[in-house]
C-alpha positions in Angstrom: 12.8 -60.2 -19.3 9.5 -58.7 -19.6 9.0 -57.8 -23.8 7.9 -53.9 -22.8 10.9 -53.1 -20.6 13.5 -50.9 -22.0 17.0 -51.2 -21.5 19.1 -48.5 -19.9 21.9 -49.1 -22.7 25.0 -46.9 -22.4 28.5 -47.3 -25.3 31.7 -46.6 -23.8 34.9 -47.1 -26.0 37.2 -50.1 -24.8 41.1 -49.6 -24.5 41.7 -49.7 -28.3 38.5 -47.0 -29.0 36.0 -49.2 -30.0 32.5 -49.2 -28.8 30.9 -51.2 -26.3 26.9 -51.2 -25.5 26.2 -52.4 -21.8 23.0 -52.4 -20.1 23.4 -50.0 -16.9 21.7 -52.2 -13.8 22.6 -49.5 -11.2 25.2 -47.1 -9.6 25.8 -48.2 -6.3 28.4 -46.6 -3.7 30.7 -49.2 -1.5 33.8 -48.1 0.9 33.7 -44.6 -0.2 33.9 -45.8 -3.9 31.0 -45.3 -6.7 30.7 -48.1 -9.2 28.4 -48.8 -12.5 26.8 -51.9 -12.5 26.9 -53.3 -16.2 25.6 -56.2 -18.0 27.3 -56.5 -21.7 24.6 -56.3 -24.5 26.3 -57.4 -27.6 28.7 -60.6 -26.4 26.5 -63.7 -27.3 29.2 -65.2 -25.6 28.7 -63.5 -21.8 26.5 -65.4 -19.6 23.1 -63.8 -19.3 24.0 -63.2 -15.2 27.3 -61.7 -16.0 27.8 -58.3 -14.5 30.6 -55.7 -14.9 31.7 -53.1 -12.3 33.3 -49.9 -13.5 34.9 -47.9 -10.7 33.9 -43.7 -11.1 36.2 -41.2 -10.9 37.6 -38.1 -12.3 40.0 -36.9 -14.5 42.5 -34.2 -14.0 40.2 -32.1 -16.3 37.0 -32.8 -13.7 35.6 -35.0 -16.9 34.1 -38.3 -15.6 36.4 -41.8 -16.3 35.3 -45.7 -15.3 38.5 -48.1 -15.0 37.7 -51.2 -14.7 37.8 -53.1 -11.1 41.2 -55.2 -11.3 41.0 -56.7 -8.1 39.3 -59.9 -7.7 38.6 -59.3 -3.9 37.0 -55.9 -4.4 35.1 -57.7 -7.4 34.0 -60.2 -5.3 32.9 -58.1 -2.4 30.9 -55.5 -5.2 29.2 -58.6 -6.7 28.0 -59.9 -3.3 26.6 -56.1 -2.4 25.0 -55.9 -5.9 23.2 -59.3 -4.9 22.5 -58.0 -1.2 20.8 -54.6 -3.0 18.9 -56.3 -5.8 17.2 -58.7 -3.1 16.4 -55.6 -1.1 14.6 -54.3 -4.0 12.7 -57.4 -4.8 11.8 -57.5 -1.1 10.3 -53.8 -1.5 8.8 -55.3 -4.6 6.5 -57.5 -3.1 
């Protein structure tokens, strides 16, 4: 990664309340469903590809909530969009 770019860091508080820093990569729509596209900052365990998609929705107060993406199909299918859209940008890149 290039030494000037910045990171588009977010924290969100996993199940037990603690905070978690991820890098957001995008917000990308799929079926009708709007997902962040996350990359885990602080894990020196996580591979350096590793992504994470967080499905967007509402509360019953209108507050925005992110629930993780439990099935492995739909993660599958959002990882292969995510690659299809980041070679799209590259291509507009060039």
């Amino acid at each position: 990664m290039d030494e000037n770019t910045e990171l588009d860091v977010i924290e969100l508080l996993d199940e037990e309340g603690r905070p978690v820093r991820f890098e957001h990569l995008m917000t990308m729509s799929y079926n009708d469903g709007h997902y962040l596209v996350l990359h885990p900052v602080d894990d020196p365990e996580v591979d350096e590809g590793a992504v994470v998609f967080l499905e967007m929705g509402k509360d019953e107060n209108g507050e925005d909530v992110f629930q993780n993406v439990e099935s492995e199909i739909l993660a599958d299918e959002l990882f292969q969009e995510f690659l299809t859209l980041v070679d799209s940008m590259e291509d507009e890149e060039e």
